[in-house]
C-alpha positions in Angstrom: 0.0 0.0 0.0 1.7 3.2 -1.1 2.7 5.8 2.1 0.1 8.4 3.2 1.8 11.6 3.7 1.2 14.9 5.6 2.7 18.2 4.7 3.1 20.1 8.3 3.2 23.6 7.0 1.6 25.4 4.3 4.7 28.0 3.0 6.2 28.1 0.4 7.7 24.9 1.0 5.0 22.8 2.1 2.2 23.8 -0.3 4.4 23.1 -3.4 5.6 19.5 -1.7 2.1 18.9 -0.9 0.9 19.8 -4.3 3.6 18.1 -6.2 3.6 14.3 -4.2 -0.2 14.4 -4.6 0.1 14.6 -8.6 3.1 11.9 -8.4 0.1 9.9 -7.3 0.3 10.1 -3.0 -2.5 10.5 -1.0 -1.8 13.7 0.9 -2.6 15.7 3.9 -1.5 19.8 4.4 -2.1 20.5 7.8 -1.6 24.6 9.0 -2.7 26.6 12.1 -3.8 29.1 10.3 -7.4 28.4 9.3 -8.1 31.2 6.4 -5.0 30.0 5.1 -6.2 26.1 4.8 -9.6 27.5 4.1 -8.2 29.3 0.8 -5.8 26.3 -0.4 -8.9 24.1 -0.1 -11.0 26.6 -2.1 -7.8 26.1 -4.6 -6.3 29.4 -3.7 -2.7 29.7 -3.6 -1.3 32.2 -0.9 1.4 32.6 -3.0 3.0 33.3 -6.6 4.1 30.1 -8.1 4.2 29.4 -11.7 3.2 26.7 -12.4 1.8 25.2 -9.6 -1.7 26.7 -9.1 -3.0 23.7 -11.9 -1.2 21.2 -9.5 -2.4 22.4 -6.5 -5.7 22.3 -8.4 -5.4 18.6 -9.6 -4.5 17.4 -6.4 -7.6 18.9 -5.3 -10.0 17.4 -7.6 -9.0 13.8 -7.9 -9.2 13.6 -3.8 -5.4 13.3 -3.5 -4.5 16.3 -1.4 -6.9 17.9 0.9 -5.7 20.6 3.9 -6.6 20.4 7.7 -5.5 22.3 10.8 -5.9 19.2 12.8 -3.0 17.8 14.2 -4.7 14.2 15.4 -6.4 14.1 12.2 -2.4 14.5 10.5 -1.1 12.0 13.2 -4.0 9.2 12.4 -3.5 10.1 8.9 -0.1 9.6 7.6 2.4 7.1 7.0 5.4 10.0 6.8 5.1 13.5 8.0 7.0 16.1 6.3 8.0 19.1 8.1 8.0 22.1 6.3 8.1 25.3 8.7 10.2 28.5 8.5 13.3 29.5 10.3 13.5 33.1 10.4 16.1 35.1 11.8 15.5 35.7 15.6 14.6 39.6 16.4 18.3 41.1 17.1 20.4 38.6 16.3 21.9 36.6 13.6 20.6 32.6 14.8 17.6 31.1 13.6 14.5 30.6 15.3 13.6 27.1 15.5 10.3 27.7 17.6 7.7 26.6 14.7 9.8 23.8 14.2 9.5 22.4 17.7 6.1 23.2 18.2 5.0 21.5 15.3 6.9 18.3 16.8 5.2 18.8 20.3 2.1 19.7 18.6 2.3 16.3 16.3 4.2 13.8 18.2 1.1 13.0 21.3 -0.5 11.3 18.1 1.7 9.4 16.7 0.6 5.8 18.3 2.1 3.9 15.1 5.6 3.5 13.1 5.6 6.4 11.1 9.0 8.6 9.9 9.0 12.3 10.1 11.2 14.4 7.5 12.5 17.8 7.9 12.9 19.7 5.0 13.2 23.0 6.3 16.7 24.7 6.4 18.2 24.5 10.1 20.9 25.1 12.2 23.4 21.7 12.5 22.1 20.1 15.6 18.9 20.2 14.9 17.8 16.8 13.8 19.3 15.3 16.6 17.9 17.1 19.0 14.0 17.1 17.1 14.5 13.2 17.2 15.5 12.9 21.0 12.3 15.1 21.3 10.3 12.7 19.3 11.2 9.6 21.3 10.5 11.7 24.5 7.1 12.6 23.3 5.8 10.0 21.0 3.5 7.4 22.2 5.4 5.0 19.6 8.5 5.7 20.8 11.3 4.5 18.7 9.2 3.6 16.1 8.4 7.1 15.3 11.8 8.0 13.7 13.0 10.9 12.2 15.1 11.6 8.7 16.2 15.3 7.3 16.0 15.7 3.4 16.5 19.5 3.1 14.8 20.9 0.2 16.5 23.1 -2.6 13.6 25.0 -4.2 14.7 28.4 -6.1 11.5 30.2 -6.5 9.9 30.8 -9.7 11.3 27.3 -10.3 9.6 25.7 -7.1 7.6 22.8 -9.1 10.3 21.7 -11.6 12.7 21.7 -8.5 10.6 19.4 -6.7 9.6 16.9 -9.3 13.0 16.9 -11.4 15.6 17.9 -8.3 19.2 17.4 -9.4 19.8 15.7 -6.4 18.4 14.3 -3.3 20.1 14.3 0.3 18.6 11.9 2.9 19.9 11.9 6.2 19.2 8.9 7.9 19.9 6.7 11.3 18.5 3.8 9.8 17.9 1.4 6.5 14.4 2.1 7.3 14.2 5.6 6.4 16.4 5.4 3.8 14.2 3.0 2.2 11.4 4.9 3.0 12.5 7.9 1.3 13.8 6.2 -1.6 10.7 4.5 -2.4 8.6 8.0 -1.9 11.0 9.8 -4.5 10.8 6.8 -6.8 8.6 8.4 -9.5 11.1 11.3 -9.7 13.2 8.6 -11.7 17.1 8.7 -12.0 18.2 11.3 -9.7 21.5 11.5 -7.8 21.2 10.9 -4.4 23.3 11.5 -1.2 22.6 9.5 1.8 24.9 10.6 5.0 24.0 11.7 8.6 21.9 14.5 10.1 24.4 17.0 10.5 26.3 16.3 7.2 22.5 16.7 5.4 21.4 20.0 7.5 25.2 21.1 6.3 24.2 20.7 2.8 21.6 23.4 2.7 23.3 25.9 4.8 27.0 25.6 2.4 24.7 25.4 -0.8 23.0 29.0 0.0 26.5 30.5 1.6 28.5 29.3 -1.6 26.0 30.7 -4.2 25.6 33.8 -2.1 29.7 34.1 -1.7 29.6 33.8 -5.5 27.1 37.0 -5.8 29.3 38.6 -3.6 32.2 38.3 -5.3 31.1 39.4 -8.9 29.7 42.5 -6.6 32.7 42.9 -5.2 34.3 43.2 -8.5 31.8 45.3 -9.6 33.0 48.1 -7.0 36.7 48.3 -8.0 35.7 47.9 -11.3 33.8 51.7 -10.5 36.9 52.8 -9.3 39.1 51.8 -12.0 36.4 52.7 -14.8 35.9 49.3 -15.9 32.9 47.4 -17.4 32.3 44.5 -14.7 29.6 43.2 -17.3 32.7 41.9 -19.8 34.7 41.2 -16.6 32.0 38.5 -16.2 31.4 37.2 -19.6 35.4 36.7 -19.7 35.3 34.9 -16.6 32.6 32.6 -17.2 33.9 30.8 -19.9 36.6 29.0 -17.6 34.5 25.9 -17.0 35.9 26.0 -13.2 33.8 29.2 -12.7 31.0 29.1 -15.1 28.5 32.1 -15.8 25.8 31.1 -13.0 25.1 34.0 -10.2 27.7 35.9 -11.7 25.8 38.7 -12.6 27.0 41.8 -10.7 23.8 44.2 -9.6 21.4 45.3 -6.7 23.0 41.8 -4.7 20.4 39.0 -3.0 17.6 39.4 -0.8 14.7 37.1 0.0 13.7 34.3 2.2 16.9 32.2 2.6 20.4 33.4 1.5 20.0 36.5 4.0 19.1 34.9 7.2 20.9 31.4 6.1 24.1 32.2 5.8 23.6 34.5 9.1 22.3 31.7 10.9 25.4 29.4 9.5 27.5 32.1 11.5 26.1 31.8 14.5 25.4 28.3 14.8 29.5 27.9 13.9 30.3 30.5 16.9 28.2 27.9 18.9 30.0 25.3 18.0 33.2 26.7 18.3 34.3 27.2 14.4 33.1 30.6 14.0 36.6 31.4 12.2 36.3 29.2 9.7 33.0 31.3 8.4 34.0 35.0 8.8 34.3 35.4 5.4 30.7 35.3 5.4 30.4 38.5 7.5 32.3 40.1 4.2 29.7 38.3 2.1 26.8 39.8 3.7 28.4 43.2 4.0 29.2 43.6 0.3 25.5 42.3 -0.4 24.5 45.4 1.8 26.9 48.0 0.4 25.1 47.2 -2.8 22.1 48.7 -2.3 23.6 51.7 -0.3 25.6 52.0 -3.3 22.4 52.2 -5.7 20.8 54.9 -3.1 24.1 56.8 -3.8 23.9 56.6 -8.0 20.4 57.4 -7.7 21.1 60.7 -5.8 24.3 61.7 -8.3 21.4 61.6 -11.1 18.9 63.5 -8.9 21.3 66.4 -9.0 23.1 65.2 -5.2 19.5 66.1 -2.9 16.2 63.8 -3.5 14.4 66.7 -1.8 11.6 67.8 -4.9 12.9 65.0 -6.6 10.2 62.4 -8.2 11.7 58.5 -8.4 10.0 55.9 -10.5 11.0 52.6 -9.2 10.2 48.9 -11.4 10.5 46.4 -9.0 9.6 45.4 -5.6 10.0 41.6 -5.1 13.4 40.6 -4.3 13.7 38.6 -7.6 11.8 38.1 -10.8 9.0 36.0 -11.1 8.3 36.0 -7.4 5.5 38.0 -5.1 8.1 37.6 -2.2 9.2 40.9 -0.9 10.8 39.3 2.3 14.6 41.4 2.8 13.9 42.6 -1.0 17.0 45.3 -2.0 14.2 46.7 -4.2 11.9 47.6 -1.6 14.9 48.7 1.0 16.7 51.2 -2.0 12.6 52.9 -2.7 12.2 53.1 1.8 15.5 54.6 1.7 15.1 57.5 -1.0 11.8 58.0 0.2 13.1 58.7 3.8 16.0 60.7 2.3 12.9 63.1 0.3 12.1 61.7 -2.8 9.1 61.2 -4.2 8.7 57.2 -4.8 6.5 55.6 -6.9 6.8 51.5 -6.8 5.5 49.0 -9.7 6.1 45.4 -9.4 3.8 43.4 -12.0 3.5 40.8 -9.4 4.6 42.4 -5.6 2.3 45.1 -5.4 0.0 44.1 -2.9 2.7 42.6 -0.5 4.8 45.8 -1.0 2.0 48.4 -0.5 1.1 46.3 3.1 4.5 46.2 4.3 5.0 50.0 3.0 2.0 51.7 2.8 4.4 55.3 3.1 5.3 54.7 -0.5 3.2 55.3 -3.9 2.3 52.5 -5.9 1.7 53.0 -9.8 -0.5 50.8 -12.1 1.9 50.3 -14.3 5.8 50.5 -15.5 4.5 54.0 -17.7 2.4 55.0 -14.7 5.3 54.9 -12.0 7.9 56.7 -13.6 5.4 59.4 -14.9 6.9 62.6 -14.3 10.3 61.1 -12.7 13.3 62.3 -13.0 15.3 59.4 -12.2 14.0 55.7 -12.9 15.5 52.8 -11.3 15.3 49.0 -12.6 15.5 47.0 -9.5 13.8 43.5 -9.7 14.8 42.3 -13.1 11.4 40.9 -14.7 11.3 40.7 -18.2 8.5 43.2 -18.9 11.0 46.0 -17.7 13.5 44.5 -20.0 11.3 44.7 -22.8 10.0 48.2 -22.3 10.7 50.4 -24.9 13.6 53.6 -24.0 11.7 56.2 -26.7 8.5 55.2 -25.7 9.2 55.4 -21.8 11.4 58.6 -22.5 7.8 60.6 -23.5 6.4 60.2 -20.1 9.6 60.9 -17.5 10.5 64.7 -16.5 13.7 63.7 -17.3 15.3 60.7 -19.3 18.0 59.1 -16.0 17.8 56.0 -15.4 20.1 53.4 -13.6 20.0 49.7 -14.3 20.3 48.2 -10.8 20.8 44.7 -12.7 22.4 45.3 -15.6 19.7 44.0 -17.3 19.0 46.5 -19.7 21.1 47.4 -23.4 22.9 50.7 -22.4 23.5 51.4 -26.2 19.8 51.0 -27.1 18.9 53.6 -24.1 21.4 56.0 -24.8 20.7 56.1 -28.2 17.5 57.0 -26.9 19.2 60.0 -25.5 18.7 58.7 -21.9 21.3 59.4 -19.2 22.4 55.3 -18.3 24.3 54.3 -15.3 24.6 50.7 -13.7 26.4 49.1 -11.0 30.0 48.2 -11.7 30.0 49.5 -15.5 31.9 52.9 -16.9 
C-alpha cells in the first residue's frame, strides 16, 4: 500500500511538496494553524505566486489526493510519513535562527503518533537540529522508537519551485537507519534517476546551509568586483562574460547588480555564523560576514547613483522605481533590495512611486508610506530618475523612446544590468549601472 503523507506547514515549502507528491500519485494531507489560510488552499487558492503550480495544487484537489486540515490528530491518524516544512527566520536582534515553529509543530504532532511512522524535515536549520527534534520525538511519541526521524533538506529556487521538486538534481537523505532510507527512496521513486546523497543529520542540515552560503559568496564576489571595477572605470559586465567561460567558474550567479535578498540566503548564511560561533568554528566562516556586508553596500551603493542623477538632494525630486520583489518571477518581498533602495530614498525626500507586475500588494502592506503605480509608464510618470531593481522581463522589454515621452527627465540606472545601455542611450537617456563605466 503506497505511504500516506502529511505536509506540516503550508509556505512556500509545504504547499508546493504537498501539491507536487499528490500529482506523483500520494494520498496527501496539508495541515496549517492558520485556518483562512487552509480554508483558501482548499478553495484552490494559492497564498502565493508560483508558476506553475496553481494547476497542481488544483489537480490534487480534484481527484481527492491532497486535501488541507489544521488538525494535528487528524495529521497523526493520517499519515504514514510526516513532512516538516516550517520557516526558520532570523531571531529579532540577532543573527541565529528561530527554531520555535519547528518544535512546536513536533510537540504539537508527536502526542499522536501511536504507530511507526517517519517524520522528515525539509526545512533549512541550524546543524544540531535533527538530533535534538529526534530525542524530542522519542520523548514525546507514544510510539516511541518507532516514530523516527530523517532530514532531506529541500532546494527550491523560487519561480522554479515545481520543476525543483519533481525533477531535483539531487536528493540528500539523512538517515539513522535502513528504514528511512528505504522509505524515502521509495517516496521519491517516480522522480526517476536522480542523484542521491545518503549521509548523517548533521552532514545533510550542512548541505543546505554551504549550498545558499557558496551561491551567495559567489554573488558577492562578482559584486565585489563590480566596486573596483567603479573605481578603476571598468565594465564588470565583460569582466564577467570573460570569466565565465573558464569551466571551473561558469557564468551562474555571476551577474553583478542590486545583490540577494529574500527568504533564505540572508538569514541562512547568518544563521550558519552563528550556529558555527556555537559550535566553536566561528573562524572558519568570517568570510561570510564580508559576504553579507558587500551584499549590503550594494544597495547603499544604488541609493548613492540614484542621488548623483537627482542632481546630489532627492528633496523635490520624483523617483519611478520597477520592481519590488526581491527577484523576478516571485510576489516575495521578504529582505527585497528593491523595496529597501525605494524606503531609503523615500526617507531621504524623494518622491517614490513603486510598480512590481507581481509584488504590489505585499509591497503596499508592508510599505503603505510609499506610492504605488499601475503600471511601469504609470510609476515613472513625471520622474526624474527611474531605477530597474527586480529584473522581470517586462521592464526589459520596455521600450527607452516610448518610456522617455512620459519621464520629466530621461536618468535611469539599471540596478541589474539587465537593460542594453546602447539602445537607451541612443535613446538620449542618461544610463548608469552598477560596476559598469
Amino acid at each position: 500500500m503506497p505511504y500516506r503523507l502529511t505536509v506540516i506547514g503550508t509556505g512556500y515549502l509545504g504547499v508546493t511538496h504537498a501539491a507536487c507528491m499528490a500529482d506523483l500519485g500520494f494520498d496527501v494531507l496539508g495541515l496549517d494553524i492558520d485556518a483562512d489560510k487552509i480554508r483558501r488552499l482548499q478553495n484552490g487558492e494559492l497564498p502565493i505566486h508560483e508558476p506553475g503550480l496553481e494547476p497542481v495544487l488544483r489537480r490534487g484537489l480534484e481527484s481527492g489526493r491532497l486535501r488541507f486540515t489544521t488538525s494535528y490528530e487528524e495529521a497523526g491518524e493520517f499519515g504514514d510519513v510526516h513532512f516538516l516544512a516550517l520557516g526558520t527566520p532570523q531571531k529579532q536582534g540577532e543573527y541565529a535562527a528561530d527554531t520555535s515553529y519547528l518544535d512546536a509543530a513536533v510537540e504539537s504532532l508527536a502526542p499522536y503518533l501511536t504507530r511507526e511512522c517517519l517524520i522528515v524535515g525539509k526545512s533549512t536549520v541550524p546543524v544540531g537540529t535533527a538530533a535534538r527534534l529526534a530525542d524530542k520525538l522519542a520523548r514525546l511519541a507514544p510510539a516511541g522508537a518507532q516514530a523516527e526521524l530523517a532530514w532531506n533538506p529541500e532546494f527550491l529556487r523560487e519561480g522554479h519551485a515545481v520543476q525543483d521538486t519533481l525533477k531535483p538534481d539531487r536528493l540528500v537523505m539523512g538517515v539513522r537507519s535502513e528504514r528511512a532510507e528505504k522509505i524515502l527512496r521509495e517516496i521519491y521513486e517516480p522522480l526517476g534517476d536522480v542523484p542521491v546523497v545518503v549521509t548523517d543529520f548533521a552532514t545533510a542540515e550542512l548541505v543546505k546551509a554551504a549550498a545558499n552560503s557558496f551561491l551567495a559568496t559567489k554573488i558577492s564576489f562578482i559584486n565585489a568586483m563590480a566596486e573596483v571595477c567603479e573605481a578603476a572605470h571598468a565594465d564588470v559586465q565583460q569582466l564577467a562574460t570573460a570569466l565565465s567561460f573558464d569551466d571551473r567558474i561558469g557564468g551562474k550567479f555571476l551577474n553583478a547588480g542590486l545583490g540577494f535578498g529574500g527568504g533564505c540566503l540572508p538569514k541562512d548564511i547568518r544563521a550558519f555564523m552563528a550556529r558555527a560561533g556555537e559550535l566553536g568554528a566561528d573562524q572558519a566562516l568570517t568570510f561570510l560576514r564580508e559576504v553579507d556586508a558587500i551584499n549590503m553596500r550594494r544597495r547603499a551603493r544604488m541609493v548613492d547613483l540614484a542621488r548623483e542623477l537627482a542632481g546630489g538632494s532627492f528633496r523635490g525630486c520624483t523617483v519611478g522605481v520597477l520592481g519590488a520583489a526581491f527577484k523576478p518571477n516571485s510576489d516575495d518581498i521578504r529582505d527585497s533590495p528593491a523595496l529597501d533602495v525605494a524606503v531609503t530614498i523615500g526617507e531621504q525626500g524623494g518622491a517614490v512611486t513603486v510598480y512590481d507586475p507581481i509584488a504590489l500588494d505585499n509591497a503596499r502592506k508592508a510599505h503603505p508610506e510609499l506610492n504605488y503605480g499601475s503600471s511601469a509608464v504609470d510609476a515613472v510618470r513625471g520622474a526624474h530618475v527611474v531605477l530597474l531593481l527586480t529584473e522581470w522581463q517586462e521592464f526589459v522589454d520596455l521600450d527607452p523612446e516610448a518610456l522617455g515621452l512620459v519621464v520629466a527627465e530621461r536618468k535611469i540606472v539599471d540596478g541589474r544590468n539587465a537593460l542594453d545601455p546602447t539602445a537607451w542611450r541612443a535613446a538620449a537617456w542618461h544610463y548608469r549601472a552598477l560596476g559598469r563605466p
